[in-house]
N, C-alpha and C positions, 0 to 999 in steps of 0.2 A: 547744715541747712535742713530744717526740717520739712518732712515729705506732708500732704495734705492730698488725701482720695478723694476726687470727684467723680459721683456713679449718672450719669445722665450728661449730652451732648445737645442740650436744645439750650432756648436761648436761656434758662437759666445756670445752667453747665458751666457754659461758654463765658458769661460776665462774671460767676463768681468766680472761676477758674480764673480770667483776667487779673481780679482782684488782688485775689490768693498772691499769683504770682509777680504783681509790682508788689506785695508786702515781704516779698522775699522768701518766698515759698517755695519747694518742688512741689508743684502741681502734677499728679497723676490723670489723666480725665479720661476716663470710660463708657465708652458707649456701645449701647448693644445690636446697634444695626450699622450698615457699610458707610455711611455719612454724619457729618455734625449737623446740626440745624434745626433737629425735632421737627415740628411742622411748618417752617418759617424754611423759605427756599422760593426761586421762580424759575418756573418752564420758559425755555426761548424756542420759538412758533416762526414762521417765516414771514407770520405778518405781525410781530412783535411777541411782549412778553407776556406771560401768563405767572400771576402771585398763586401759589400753593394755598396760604392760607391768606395771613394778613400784611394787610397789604403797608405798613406804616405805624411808625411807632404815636403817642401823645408827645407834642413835642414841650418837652420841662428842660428844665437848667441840664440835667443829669444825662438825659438825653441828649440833647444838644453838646452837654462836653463830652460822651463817648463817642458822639460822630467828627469830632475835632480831634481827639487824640488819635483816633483809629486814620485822618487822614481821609476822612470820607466827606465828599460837598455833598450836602442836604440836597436833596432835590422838595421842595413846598407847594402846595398844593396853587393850582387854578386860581385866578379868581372866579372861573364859571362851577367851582366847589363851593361856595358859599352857601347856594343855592339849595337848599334839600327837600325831599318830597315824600307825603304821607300816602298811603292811598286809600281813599274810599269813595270806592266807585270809579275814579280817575287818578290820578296822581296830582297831590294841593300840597303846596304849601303849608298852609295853613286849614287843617280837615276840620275844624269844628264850625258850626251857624256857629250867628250872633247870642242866640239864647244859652248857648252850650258855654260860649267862650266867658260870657257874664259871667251862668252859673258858677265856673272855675275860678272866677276872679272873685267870686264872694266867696267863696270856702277859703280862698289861700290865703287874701290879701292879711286879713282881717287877723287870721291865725301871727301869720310875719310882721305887722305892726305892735302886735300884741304882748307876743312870747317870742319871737325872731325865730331863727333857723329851727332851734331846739322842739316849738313846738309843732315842727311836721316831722318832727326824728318818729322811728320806726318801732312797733313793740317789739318784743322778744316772741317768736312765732310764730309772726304773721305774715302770711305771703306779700308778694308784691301787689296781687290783683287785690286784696282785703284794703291793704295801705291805701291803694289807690281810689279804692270806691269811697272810703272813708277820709281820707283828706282834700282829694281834687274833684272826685265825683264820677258818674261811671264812661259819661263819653270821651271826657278825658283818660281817662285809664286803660280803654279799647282804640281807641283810634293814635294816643301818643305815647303814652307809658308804658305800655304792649306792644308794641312794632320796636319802640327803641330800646327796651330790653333785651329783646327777642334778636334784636340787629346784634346786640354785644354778647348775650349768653349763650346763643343759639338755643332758645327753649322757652315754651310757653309761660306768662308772668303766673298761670293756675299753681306752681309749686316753687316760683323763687322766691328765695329768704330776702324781704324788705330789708334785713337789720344787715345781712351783709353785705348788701347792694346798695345802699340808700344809708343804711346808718353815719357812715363815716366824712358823709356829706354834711349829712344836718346835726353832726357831733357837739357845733359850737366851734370848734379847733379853725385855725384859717388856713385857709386850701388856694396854694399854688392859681393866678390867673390863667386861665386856657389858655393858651396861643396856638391849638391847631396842633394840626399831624408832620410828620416830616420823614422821609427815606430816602432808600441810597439812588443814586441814576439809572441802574440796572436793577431796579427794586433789593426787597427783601435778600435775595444772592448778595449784593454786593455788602450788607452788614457779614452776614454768616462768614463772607471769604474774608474779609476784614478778620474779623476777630478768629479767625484760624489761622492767618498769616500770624497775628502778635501772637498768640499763644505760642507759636513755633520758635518765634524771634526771642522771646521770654525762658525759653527751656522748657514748656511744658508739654510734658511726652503724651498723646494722643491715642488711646487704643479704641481701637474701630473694631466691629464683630467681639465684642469682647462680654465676657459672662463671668462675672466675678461675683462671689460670695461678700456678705461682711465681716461673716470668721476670717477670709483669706488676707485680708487689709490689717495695717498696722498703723496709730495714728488717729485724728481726726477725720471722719469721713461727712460728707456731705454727698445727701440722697436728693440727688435734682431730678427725680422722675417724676411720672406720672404717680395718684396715690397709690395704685392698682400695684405698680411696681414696686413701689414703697413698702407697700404689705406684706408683696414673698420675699422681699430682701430682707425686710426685720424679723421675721417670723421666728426663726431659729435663737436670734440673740435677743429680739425687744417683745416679747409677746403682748407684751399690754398693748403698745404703739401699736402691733400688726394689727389687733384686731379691732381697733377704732381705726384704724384707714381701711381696713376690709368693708366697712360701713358706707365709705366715701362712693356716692356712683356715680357714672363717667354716661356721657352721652356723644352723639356721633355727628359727625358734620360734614357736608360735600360744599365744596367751591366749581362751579361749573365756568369756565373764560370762555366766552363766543366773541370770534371776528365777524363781520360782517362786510356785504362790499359797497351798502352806505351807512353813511350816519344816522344817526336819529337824534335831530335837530328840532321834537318837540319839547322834548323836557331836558333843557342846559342844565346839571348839576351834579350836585355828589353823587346821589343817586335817591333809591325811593323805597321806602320801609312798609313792611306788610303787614297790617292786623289780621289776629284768626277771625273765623266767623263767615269768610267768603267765599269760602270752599276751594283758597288756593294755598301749594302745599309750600307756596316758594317764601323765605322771611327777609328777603331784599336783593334787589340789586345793585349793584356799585356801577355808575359811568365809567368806567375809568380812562376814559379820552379827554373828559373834562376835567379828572381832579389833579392829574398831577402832567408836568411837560412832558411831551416824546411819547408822550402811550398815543397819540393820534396815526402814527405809521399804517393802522387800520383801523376801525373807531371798534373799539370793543367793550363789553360789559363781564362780571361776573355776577352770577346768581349764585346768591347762600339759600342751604337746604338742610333741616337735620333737625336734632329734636329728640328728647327721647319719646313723644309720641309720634317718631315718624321714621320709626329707625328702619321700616321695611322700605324706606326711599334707597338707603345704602346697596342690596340686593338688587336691587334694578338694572339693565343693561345699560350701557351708552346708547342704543337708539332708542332707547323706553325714555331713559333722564331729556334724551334732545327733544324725543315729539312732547314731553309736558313741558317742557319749557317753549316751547314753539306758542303751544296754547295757552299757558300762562304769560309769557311776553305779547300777546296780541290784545291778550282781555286787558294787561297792566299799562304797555304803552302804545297801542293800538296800532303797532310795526310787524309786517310780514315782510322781513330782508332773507334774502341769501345767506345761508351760512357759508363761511370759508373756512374755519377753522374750529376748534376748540378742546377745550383741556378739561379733564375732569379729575378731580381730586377729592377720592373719597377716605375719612378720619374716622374710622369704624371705634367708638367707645374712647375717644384719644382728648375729649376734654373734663374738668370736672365738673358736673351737674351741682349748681350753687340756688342748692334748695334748703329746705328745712330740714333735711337731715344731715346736709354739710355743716348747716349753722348748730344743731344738736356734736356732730363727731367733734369740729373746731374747740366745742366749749370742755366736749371730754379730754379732747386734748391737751387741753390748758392745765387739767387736773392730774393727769399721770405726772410721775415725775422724769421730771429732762432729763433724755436719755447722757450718758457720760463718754461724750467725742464724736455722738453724731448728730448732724442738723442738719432739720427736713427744709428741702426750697423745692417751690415750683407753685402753678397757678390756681393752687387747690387751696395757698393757704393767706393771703393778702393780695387778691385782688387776681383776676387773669387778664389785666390789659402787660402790655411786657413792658410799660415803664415803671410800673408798680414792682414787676420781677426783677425789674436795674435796680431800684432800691432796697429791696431784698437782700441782693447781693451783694450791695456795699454795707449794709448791718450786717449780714453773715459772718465779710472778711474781716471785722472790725471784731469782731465777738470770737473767732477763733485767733485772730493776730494776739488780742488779750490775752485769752487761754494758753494759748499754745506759744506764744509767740516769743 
C-alpha cells in the first residue's frame, strides 16, 4: 500500500485525505495546530451555536453525496432565507430607483441577446469595480456587485480580479443549477467530526501539533495549506513555486455571533449586505435564526468584518468590536436589544486576497513546471467557496491515484 502525505487539516486536507484513502491509500495527514478543521468549526454558547467562519457549504451533487456518505442529514435553509437584503440607507431588497434599475437593464440586456454570456466575460486585469462600471454601470456596481463580493471575499471590489471571480461564470462552459446552501444539525462541527471519524475508520493516521519538512516525506505529498504556508514548505526543495506563492497576499477576517433576548422581526431573511461609502466598517450580517432550523433557541446574528483595508479592526478588544457593532446594528437595523451572549472570531491574514496580483501569481504558476509528486490544494487556487475545494479534491485524488497508483 502505498503511503500518500497530506500537509494541512482544513477542509481541503480533510476531503482529499478522504479521497486518497477510499482509492486505497495510506494516508498520512498533518496538521500544525491541536485540531482539524482549519477555520470551519462551531462554538456551542448556552443560548445555542456559534459558526467560526462559514456557516454552509453550496449545495451541488458533490456536496450533497459527501453528506450522504459521511451519514450526515443536511439541515437546509428557511424559507424566511429567501429573503436577502442590501443596504442603502435602510436595508431593500431591491436598492436601486427605477432609473438605476433601467439604466442596468439597457447595458446588460442588449450585450446578452447579442453575444450571450461571453460578452459580459472579464478582461485580463481588470478589477471588479472597472468590470462593473463598464458593463452594469456604476450604481449597480456600489450598491449590488460590491456588498456581494465583499459578502464572499471579504474585501473591497477596488482590487479584485474580475477574471477570477466572474470569469468562470461568463466562460460559455454550463454551470451546475443553484440549489442553495446546506449543513450539518449542529453546524459546520458536525461536517469536521464526520470526516475525522472516516478518516479514522479508513486507517488514516492523523498528526496533530505536527511540523513536518518536505525533505522529511517520502512519496507523493499534497500541500493543503494556506499559500503563506506553501511558500516556507517549498522553499528549500521548490524555489520557483516558493517564490510565486510568497507573492500570494492573505487578508483577515472576524465573525462576531450575538444573542440577543429579542428578536428582530423587521427584516425576516438571510441577512443584509454592506456597500463602502457609508462610513460603516461592518460587510454583512447573517440572520441566522431565519436561515437555517434550531438556531432560533435565541435569535442571533453574526456580523462579517475584515478587509485588507481594515485590518486594524482585528487589534481591536471585545468591548471596542461590541460598542461598534452596537452602533452599527442600530444605524443598519434600527434594533437596540440586550446582549446575552457572544463569540468573537478573529482570522488574522488566514484567507487568500483574490486580487490582481493572485490573478498575475496563478498565471505564473501555470508557467513553472509541475513540481514532480507534489500538489498544491487549498482556496488560493480554484475558487474559495469549499465546494469548489470538494472538487479540487476529487481531481487531486484522481491525478495522483493515476500517478502513483
Amino acid at each position: 500500500m502505498k503511503t500518500v502525505h497530506v500537509i494541512g487539516a482544513g477542509f481541503a486536507g480533510l476531503t482529499v485525505s478522504l479521497r486518497l484513502a477510499q482509492k486505497g491509500f495510506q494516508v498520512e495527514l498533518h496538521e500544525s495546530s491541536d485540531r482539524v478543521g482549519g477555520l470551519l468549526g462551531t462554538d456551542q454558547t448556552p443560548y445555542g451555536i456559534a459558526e467560526r467562519a462559514a456557516n454552509a457549504l453550496i449545495r451541488t451533487e458533490k456536496a450533497e453525496g459527501l453528506f450522504a456518505e459521511l451519514g450526515i442529514t443536511p439541515s437546509y435553509p428557511l424559507e424566511t432565507s429567501k429573503k436577502r437584503f442590501l443596504f442603502r440607507d435602510s436595508p431593500k431588497t431591491w436598492p436601486l430607483n427605477f432609473v438605476e434599475t433601467l439604466g442596468m437593464v439597457g447595458r446588460v440586456l442588449p450585450r446578452l441577446l447579442i453575444g450571450g454570456k461571453k460578452a459580459m466575460r472579464p478582461q485580463a486585469g481588470e478589477t471588479l469595480l472597472d468590470w462593473g462600471v463598464r458593463k452594469i454601470g456604476k450604481a449597480p456596481t456600489r450598491f449590488i456587485l460590491g456588498p456581494a463580493m465583499q459578502g464572499i471575499y471579504g474585501n473591497e471590489i477596488t482590487h479584485l480580479s474580475a477574471s477570477l471571480i466572474l470569469g468562470p461564470i461568463f466562460s460559455g462552459a454550463k454551470r451546475s443549477k443553484y440549489k442553495g446552501l446546506l449543513t450539518g444539525p449542529g453546524g459546520m462541527q458536525d461536517l469536521v467530526d464526520h470526516l475525522q471519524s472516516r478518516l479514522l475508520e479508513l486507517g488514516v493516521k492523523i498528526h496533530l501539533n505536527s511540523q513536518v519538512t518536505l525533505q522529511s516525506l517520502q512519496g507523493p505529498v499534497v500541500v493543503a495549506t494556506s499559500a503563506r504556508a506553501a511558500s516556507h514548505l517549498l522553499a528549500p526543495r521548490l524555489p520557483e513555486f516558493s517564490k510565486v506563492l510568497s507573492t500570494i497576499q492573505m487578508s483577515s477576517l472576524m465573525s462576531v455571533t450575538l444573542f440577543f433576548n429579542r428578536a428582530q422581526e423587521k427584516y425576516k431573511g438571510f441577512g443584509c449586505l454592506i456597500p463602502r461609502g457609508f462610513k460603516l466598517k461592518s460587510l454583512g450580517v447573517l440572520m441566522n435564526s431565519y436561515i437555517f432550523k434550531d438556531r432560533d433557541k435565541t435569535y442571533n446574528e453574526t456580523w462579517v468584518l475584515g478587509g485588507q483595508q481594515e485590518e486594524a479592526l482585528m487589534d481591536l478588544s471585545d468591548a471596542e468590536i461590541l460598542k461598534l457593532l452596537a452602533e452599527e446594528r442600530f444605524r443598519i437595523l434600527g434594533q437596540k436589544d440586550t446582549l446575552l451572549e457572544y463569540r468573537i472570531n478573529r482570522w488574522k491574514k488566514a484567507l487568500p486576497f483574490y486580487d490582481l496580483n493572485l490573478e498575475n501569481a496563478l498565471a505564473d504558476l501555470a508557467e513553472v513546471p509541475e513540481p514532480q509528486g507534489v500538489y498544491l490544494h487549498g482556496n488560493y487556487l480554484s475558487g474559495i467557496g469549499l465546494s469548489k475545494i470538494l472538487e479540487r479534491s476529487d481531481l487531486i485524488a484522481e491525478k495522483i491515484a493515476s500517478a502513483h497508483g
